[in-house]
N, C-alpha and C positions, 0 to 999 in steps of 0.2 A: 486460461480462464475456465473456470466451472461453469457446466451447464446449469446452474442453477441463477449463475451469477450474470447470464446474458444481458439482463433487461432495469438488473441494480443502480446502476450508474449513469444510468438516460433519464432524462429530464420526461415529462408525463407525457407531451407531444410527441419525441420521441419513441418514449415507450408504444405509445399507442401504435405507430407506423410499424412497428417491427412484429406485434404481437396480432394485428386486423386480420382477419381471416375469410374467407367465402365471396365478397364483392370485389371488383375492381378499386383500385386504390392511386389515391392522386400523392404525392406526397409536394407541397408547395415548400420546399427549401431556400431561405434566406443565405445570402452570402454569408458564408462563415459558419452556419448553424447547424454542421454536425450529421451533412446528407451521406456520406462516404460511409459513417459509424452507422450509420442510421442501414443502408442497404448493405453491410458486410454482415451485421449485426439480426438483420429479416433471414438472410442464408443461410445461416449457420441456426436460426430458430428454426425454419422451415425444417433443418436436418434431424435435428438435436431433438425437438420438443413436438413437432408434427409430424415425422414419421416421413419425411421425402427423400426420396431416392435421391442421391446427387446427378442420375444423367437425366431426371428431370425436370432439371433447374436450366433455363438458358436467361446470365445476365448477358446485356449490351451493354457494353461502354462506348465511348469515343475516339477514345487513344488504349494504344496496347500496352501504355505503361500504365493507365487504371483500371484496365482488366487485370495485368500482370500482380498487382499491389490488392486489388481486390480477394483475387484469387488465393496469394499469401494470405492475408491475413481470416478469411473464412476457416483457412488451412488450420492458423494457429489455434481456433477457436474450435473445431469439432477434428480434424486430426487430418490423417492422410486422403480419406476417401473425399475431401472437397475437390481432391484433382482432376474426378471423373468427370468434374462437372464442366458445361458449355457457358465458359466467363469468356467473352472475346467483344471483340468491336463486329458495327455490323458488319461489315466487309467483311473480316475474317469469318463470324458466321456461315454466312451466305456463301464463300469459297466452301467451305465445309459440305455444307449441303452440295453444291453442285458438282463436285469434285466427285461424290457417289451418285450422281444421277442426272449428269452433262449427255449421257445420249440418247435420253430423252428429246432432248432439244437439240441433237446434232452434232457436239459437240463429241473429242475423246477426253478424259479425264484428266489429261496432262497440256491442256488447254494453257496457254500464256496469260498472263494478265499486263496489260498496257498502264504504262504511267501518262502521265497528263502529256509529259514532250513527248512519248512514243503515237499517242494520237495526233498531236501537233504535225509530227514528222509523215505519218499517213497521209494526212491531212493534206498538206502540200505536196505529193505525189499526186493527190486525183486532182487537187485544182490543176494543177501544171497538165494532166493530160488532157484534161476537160478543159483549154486554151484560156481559161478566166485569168482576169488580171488579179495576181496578186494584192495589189494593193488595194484594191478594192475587198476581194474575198482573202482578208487578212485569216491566214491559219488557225492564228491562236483563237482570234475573235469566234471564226465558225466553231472550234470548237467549244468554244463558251455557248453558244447558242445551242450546240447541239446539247452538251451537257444538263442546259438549262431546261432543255426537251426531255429529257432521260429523266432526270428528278421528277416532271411532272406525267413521266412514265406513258408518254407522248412519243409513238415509233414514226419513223419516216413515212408512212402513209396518210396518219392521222398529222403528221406535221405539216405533209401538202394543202391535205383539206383546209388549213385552219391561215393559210398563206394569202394575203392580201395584194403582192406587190411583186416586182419581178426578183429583186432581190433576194424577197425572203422562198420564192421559187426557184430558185437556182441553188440557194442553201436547202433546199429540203432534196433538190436532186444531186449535194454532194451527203446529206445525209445517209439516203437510201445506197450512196454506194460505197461512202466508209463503214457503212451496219457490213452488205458484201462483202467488203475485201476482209472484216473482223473473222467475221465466219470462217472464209475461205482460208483465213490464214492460222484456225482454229485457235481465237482470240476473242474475250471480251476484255474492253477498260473498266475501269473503275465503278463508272456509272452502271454498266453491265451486271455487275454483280448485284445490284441491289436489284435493277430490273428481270433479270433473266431468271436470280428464283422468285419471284412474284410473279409473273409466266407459268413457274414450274408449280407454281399451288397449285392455281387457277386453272390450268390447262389439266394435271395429270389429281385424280381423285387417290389414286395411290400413295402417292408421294406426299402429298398434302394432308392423308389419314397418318400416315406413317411419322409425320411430324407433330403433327396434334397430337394423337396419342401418347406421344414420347414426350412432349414438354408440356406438363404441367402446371410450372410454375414458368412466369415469363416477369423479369426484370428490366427495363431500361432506364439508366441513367442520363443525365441531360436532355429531357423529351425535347427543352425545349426548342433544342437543334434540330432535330429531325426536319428532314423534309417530305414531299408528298408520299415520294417514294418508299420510304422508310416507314411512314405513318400505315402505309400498307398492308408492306410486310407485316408490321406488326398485328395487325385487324387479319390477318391468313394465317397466323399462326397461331392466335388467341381463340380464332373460332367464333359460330354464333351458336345457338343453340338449335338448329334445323341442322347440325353438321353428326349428328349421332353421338359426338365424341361432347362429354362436360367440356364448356369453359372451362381454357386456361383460367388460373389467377393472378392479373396481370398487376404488376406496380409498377410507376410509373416517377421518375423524381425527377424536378427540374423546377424552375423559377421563372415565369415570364419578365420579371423585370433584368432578367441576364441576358436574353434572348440578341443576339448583335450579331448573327450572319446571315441575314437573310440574302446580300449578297451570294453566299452560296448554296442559296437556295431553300434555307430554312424556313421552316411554315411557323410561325408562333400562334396561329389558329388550333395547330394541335394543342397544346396544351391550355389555352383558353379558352377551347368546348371540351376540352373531356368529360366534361359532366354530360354534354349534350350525346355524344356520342356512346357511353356508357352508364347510362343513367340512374343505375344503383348503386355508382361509384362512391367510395367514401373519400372525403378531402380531409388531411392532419395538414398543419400550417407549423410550420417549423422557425419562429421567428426569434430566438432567445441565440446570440449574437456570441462566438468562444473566442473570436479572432480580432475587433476592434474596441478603441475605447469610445465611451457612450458620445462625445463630443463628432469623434468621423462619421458614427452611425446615423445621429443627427442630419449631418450637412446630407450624407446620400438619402435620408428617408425622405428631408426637404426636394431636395433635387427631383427624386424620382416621381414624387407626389405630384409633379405639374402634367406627367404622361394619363390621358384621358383611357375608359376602356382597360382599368387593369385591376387587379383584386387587391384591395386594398389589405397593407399589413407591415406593421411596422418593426424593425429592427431594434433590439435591446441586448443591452451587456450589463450584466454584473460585474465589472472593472471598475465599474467608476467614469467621470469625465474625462481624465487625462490632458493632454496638452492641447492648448488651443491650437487650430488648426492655422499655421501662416501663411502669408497671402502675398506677395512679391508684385509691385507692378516694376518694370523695365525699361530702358528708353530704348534697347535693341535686340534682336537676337540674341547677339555676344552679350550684353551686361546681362541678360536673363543667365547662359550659359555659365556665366560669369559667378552671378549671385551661388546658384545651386553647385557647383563644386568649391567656392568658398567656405557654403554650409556644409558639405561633405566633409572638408576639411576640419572646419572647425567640430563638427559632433565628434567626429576621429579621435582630435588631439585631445580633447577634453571628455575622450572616456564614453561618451551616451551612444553612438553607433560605429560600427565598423562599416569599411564603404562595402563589404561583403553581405548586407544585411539591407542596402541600400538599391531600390529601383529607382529610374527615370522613364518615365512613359512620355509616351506624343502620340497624337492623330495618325501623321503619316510619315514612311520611312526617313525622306528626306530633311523633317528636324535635325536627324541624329549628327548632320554634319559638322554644325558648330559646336555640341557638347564634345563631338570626337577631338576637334583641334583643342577647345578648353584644356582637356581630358592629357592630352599629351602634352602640351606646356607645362600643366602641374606634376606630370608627372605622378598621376592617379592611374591603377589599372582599372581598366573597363574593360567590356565585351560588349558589344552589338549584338542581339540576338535578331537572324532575320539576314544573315549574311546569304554566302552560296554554302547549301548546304552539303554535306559529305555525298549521300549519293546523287545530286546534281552536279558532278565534278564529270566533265567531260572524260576523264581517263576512270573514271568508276565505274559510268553509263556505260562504255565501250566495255570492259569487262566485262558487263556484265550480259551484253549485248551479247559478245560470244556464248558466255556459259546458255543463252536463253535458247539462244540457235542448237547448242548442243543439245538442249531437252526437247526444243520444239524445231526442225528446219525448218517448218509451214510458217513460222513469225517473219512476214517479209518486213516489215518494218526494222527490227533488229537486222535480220540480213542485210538490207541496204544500207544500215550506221557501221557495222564489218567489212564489207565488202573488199573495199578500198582504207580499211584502216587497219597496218600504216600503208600506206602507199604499197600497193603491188600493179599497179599497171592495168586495173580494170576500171579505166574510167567511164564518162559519163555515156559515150559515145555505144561502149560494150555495153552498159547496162541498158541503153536505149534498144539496141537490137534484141538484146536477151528480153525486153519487154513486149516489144512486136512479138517474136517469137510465143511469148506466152501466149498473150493475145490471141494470133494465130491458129495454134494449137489447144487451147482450151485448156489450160497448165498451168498451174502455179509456178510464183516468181523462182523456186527452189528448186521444182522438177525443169524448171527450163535452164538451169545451172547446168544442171544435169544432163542437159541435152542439148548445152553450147556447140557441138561440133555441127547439129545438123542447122543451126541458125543461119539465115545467108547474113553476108556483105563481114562476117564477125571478124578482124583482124586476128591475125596468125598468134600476136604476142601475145591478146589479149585471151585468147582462148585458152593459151598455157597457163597462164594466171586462174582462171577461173577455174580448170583443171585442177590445179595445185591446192586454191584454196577450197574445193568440194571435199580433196582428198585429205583435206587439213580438216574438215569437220567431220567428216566420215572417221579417221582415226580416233578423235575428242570423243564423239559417239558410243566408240568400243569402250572408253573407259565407263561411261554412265551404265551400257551393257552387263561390265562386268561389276557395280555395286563400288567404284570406286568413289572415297568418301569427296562431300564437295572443295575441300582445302585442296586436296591435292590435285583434283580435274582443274580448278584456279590457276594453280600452281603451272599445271598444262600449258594453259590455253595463254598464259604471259609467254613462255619458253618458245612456244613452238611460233604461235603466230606474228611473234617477232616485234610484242607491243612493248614488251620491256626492253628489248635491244637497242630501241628505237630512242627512247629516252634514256638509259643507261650511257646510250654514247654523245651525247647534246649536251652543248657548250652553256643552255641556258639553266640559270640557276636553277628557277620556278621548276624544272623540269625534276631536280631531283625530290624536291617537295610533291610532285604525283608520284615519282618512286614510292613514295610514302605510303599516301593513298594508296596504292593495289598492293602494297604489302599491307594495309592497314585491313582491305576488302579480304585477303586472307584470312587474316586476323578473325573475322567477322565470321566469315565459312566453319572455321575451329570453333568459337563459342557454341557457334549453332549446334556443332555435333554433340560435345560434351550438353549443350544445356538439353536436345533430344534425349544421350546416350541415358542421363539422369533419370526422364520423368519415363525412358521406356520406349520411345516411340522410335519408328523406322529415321533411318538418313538416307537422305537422299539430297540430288541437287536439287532437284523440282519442289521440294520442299522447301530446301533454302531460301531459293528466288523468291518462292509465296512469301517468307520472315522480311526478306529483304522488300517484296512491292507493297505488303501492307503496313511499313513502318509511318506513321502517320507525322506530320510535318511538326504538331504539337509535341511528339515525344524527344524532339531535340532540345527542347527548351531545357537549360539549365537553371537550378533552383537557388536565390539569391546565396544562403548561407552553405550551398555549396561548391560556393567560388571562391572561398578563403581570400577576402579582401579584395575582391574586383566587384564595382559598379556593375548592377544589370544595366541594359538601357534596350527597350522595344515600343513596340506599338502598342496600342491598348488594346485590338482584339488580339493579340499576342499574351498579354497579361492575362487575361481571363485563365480562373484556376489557379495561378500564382498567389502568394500571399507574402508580403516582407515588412519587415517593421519601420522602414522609413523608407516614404517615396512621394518625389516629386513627381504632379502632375504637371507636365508643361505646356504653354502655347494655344493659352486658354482665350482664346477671341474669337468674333467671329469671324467667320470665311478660313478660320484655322479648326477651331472643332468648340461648336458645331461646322461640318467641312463646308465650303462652298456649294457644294453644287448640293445640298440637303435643304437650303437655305429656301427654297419656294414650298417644299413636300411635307406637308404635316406628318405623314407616316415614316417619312425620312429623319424626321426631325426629334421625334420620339422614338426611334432606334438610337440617335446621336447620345440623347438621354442616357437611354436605357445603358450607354457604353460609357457614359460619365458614371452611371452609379457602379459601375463593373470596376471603374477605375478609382474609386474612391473607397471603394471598399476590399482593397487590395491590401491595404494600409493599415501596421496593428496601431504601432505608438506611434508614429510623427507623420502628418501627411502637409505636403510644401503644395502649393497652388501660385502661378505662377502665370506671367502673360509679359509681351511685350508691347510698348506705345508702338512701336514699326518694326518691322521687318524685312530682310531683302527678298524679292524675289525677281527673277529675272535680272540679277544685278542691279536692281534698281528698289529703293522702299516705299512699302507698301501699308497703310495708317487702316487699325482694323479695331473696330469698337469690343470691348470687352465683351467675352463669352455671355449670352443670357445664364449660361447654369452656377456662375460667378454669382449674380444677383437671385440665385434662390435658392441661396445659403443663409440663413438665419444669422444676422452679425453677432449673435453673442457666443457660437463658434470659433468663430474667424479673428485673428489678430493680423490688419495687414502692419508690415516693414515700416519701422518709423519714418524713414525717409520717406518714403510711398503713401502714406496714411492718409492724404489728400486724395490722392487720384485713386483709393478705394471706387471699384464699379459698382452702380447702383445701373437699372436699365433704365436709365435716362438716356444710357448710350447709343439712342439713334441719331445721334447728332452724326453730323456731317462734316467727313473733313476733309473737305474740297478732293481736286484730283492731287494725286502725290509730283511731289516736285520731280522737276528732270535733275534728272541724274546728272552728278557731276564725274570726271574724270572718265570717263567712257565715250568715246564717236561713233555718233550715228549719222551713219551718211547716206540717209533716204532722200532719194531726190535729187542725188550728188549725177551728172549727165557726165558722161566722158563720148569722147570721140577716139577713133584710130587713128591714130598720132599725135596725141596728147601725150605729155611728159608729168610723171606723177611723183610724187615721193611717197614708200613704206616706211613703216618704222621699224620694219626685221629687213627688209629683200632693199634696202636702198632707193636708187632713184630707177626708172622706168619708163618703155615707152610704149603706150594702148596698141595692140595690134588687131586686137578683134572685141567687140562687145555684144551683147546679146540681151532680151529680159529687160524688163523693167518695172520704177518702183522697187516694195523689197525684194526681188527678185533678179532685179539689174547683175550682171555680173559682165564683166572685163576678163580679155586674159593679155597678158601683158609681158614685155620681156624685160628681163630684169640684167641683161648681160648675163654675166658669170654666175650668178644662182639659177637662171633657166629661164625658163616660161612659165608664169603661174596663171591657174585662174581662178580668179575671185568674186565672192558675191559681195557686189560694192557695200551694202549694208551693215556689214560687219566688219568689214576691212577699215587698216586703220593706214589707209592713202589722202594723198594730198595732190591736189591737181595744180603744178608749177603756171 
């Protein structure tokens, strides 16, 4: 494209966003409405027609695959030298920076980055030393909470302070010692990264001139995601005017009516005060619609239009109305599941969509079960998005566990997922003395490896083991020493440590599909080089790992039309960003989505919205709306009154299914439908008393006679001997006995 031609082709909203110059800029982006063109299109003006340097551009994205595609196409449009430029997600950002000025803060440069299960795994090392019950100080949970601290950029000290209860003081004293053991094992997680250069502003005047200076112009994409943290960052990098250095020129793009992870922490205050906080900011409102036809646009401007507190603006296309939107009511799961690959089928046969062109959304993961059995009986392919993904494959993690050890020995968390994988004989008992020992001596988990001989009580075997395997990473070492590329150290570290052995020789299928996987994680090592060898940049493994930790969970999502004929089917925060030309929204009731537990929270309740308009406007030509009269849950059905977002759809929209045309929802729907019937064909045997020497009958294990019981209520369990099957014990509740 000519530079002359940048701004020919954008509608006047658009043009304006790309061309605003000198104040802060808001850009209010409509689903569909052309924000991607809109900020690749500001970059490439920025280079081309105002005179900016490319390494003084830093955009933010979300995911590395719309940094990556951003970064292309600025390329195509002003040439080679867009490459210099800092397009990344914030993570990856913020590694950047800190990666040049980690010892600042204590760190060395070749610092590990933690994944979410590598904290997890931390995690439950300090509980377990620090005698807390598990169950109570649930791992994953602490680590949500501490995460949740991080985002609002809340360290373990100030976490104490702010602590009410004993609970939340015993998580603030596993906080302040998983921050230590981070340190000590020269590691931040995830969260880390955003917090620790926002640290590095604020604390060093250097670093923080040194970045202002250099960035210029500052883009972020999807403000409305950002969290406190992030929002930060961003206010230390833009500057104020007391900082010597001009304001950045910050743009900003995003839409509060998309905003659906607050979950994860998202603040949607950022981007509905940015005028407060920037207050010579200019707002362009982008509402002129390339992706739906005028009738979906409709139901989602209705829909959204009931969320109080939001800047009014409504969505429009030049398409035209297009097909009425259809409306399914169900008598179950299965006829719902039923209905929508019927329709599959039928658009199919008769030409109007391919199922490759076709989404299924739902609320939560567990809808997808009934579509999936539908899905195989017809003999339709699908995919599940939302599965276990490639690098959460236990034989991935563990690969990659070694390679991180090999760049970092101080990562004790990886060390302890190696240790003992595959089995070399240092079990739990060695690892316990080798932990005193550290203890002891004031040493790291790694150097006290290293110094297993002088550990007391340590078994003879187990010392050889630990022996063998230091001198197994001490050799892996030599190869990163000598510049060896990361395919071939991979390559290594399967051979030597004996994790392909282990499964090349096993009898179980499954086993040779991970063969896969870590020939696949090779695989993965090679692109990286050639796609580095390409743009210039050094290889290393340490680089790798960073490609590999910052691969963001959104960029596995595959894109409808290129699935050549497989049904997508996910979650609807999973959809967001997607777009396909025909998709059923399903499982539209209440206590289904809007979700249950949203059902009291008016702020709850207007995210649920705000993820109904996300889900509605996914959809170019066909969108299905869909709900069931019951559903099972807990093997047993469940009677749930139609969605309110059903009833603030403008009926001249909507066609529901002739069969169904009656039980069309109007939110009359607080009617009441009693408690659900009990279930039939299922024993519930609460209340069921046995004695020890009661004679029972199963209906797997035969007949039986009580020899011990314990518990009671649903808790009741028997254990019983069944002759020749053994001795079982059961929780009477669910057991399907009979008492002769």
């Amino acid at each position: 494209m000519s530079l002359t031609s940048l701004v020919d082709d954008l509608n006047p909203q658009q043009r304006e966003a790309v061309i605003h110059a000198g104040t802060p800029l808001l850009v209010v982006a409509g689903a569909g409405s052309g924000k991607t063109r809109v900020l690749t299109r500001r970059i490439a003006y920025l280079l081309a027609e105002r005179g900016v340097a490319p390494y003084e551009v830093l955009a933010i994205t979300f995911t590395n695959k719309a940094a990556a595609e951003m970064k292309e196409r600025v390329a195509d449009l002003v040439g080679e030298r867009a490459k210099s430029m800092w397009v990344s997600t914030f993570h990856s950002a913020c590694v950047r920076m800190l990666r040049q000025e980690a010892s600042r803060l204590g760190y060395s440069n070749s610092f590990t980055i933690y994944d979410s299960s590598d904290s997890v795994r931390l995690l439950t090392v300090i509980i377990r030393e620090l005698n807390l019950d598990a169950k109570q100080y649930v791992p994953r949970a602490v680590a949500g909470l501490i995460s949740a601290a991080k985002n609002e950029l809340i360290g373990p000290a100030n976490y104490l302070q702010q602590t009410t209860n004993h609970f939340e003081q015993t998580v603030a004293e596993i906080y302040a010692l998983y921050q230590k053991r981070l340190g000590s094992s020269n590691a931040m997680d995830f969260d880390d990264l955003i917090g620790k250069t926002v640290e590095l502003l604020q604390r060093f005047p250097e670093a923080r001139s040194r970045y202002r200076s250099r960035f210029r112009h500052i883009l972020v994409d999807e403000y409305q995601d950002t969290n406190h943290a992030q929002y930060v960052l961003i206010r230390e990098l833009v500057g104020t005017p007391e900082d010597g250095f001009p304001i950045a020129e910050l743009c900003v793009v995003g839409d509060a009516d998309q905003s659906i992870y607050a979950f994860r922490g998202a603040n949607i205050r950022n981007i509905l005060q940015f005028e407060e906080d920037y207050p010579n900011a200019r707002t362009v409102m982008l509402e002129q619609n390339y992706r739906s036809t005028q009738n979906i646009l409709t139901a989602a401007n209705a829909v959204i239009s009931n969320n109080e507190d939001r800047r009014e603006k409504n969505l429009w296309s030049q398409e035209g109305k297009g097909e009425s939107i259809t409306g399914y009511v169900a008598e179950s799961d299965h006829d719902e599941a039923n209905f929508v690959v019927g329709e599959i089928r039928r658009l199919r046969d008769e030409g109007i969509s391919n199922p490759g062109d076709t989404a299924i959304f739902y609320r939560t993961n567990a809808q997808s079960r009934t579509f999936e059995e539908t899905f195989l009986r017809s003999a339709i392919p699908y995919k599940v998005v939302g599965g276990v993904r490639f690098y959460e494959r236990k034989e991935v993690k563990d690969l990659l566990g070694y390679l991180r050890v090999v760049v970092n020995p101080e990562d004790e968390v990886s060390l302890r997922r190696i240790i003992n994988t595959p089995k070399r004989g240092i079990g739990d008992r060695a690892i316990d003395v080798i932990d005193l020992h550290a203890r002891a001596m004031g040493i790291s988990f790694w150097q006290a490896l290293n110094d297993a001989s002088f550990a007391a009580d340590i078994p003879s075997r187990s010392l050889a083991s630990i022996n063998d395997f230091v001198h197994l990473i001490g050799s892996l070492r030599t190869l990163v020493e000598a510049g060896t590329k990361p395919s071939v150290i991979a390559q290594a570290v399967l051979e030597q440590s004996g994790l392909l052995a282990e499964l090349a020789k096993s009898v179980d299928p499954q086993d040779e599909g991970r063969v896969e996987n870590l020939q696949e994680l090779v695989a993965v090592a090679t692109e990286y080089e050639e796609s580095e060898m390409e743009d210039g940049e050094e290889i290393s493994l340490s680089g790798f790992l960073e490609d590999v930790s910052l691969v963001a969970d959104s960029d596995q999502i595959p894109e409808g039309e290129d699935h050549g004929g497989v049904v997508t089917m996910m979650t609807l925060h999973t959809a967001k960003g997607l777009e396909f030309p025909t998709v059923f929204l399903t499982g539209m009731e209440e206590g289904i989505f809007p979700h249950s537990r949203t059902l009291g929270d008016k702020n709850e309740i207007q995210e649920e919205r705000r993820l109904a308009y996300v889900g509605l406007t996914r959809a170019r030509k066909r969108l299905y709306l869909s709900r069931s009269e019951h559903r099972s849950s807990w093997g047993t059905p469940t009677y749930n009154p139609p969605s309110r977002f059903l009833a603030e759809i403008p009926d001249e929209v909507i066609s529901w299914n002739e069969r169904t045309r009656s039980l069309a929802p109007k939110l009359t729907s607080t009617r009441s439908f009693g408690p659900p019937p009990k279930a039939t064909g299922k024993r519930d045997n609460t209340g069921m008393v046995l004695e020890v020497g009661d004679r029972v009958s199963h209906d797997t294990f035969g007949l039986g006679k009580v020899i011990a019981v314990n518990g009671a209520g649903d808790r009741a369990e028997a254990t019983i001997d069944f002759g020749s099957t053994g001795e079982k014990r059961l929780l009477l509740r669910y057991a399907p006995v009979e008492k002769l």
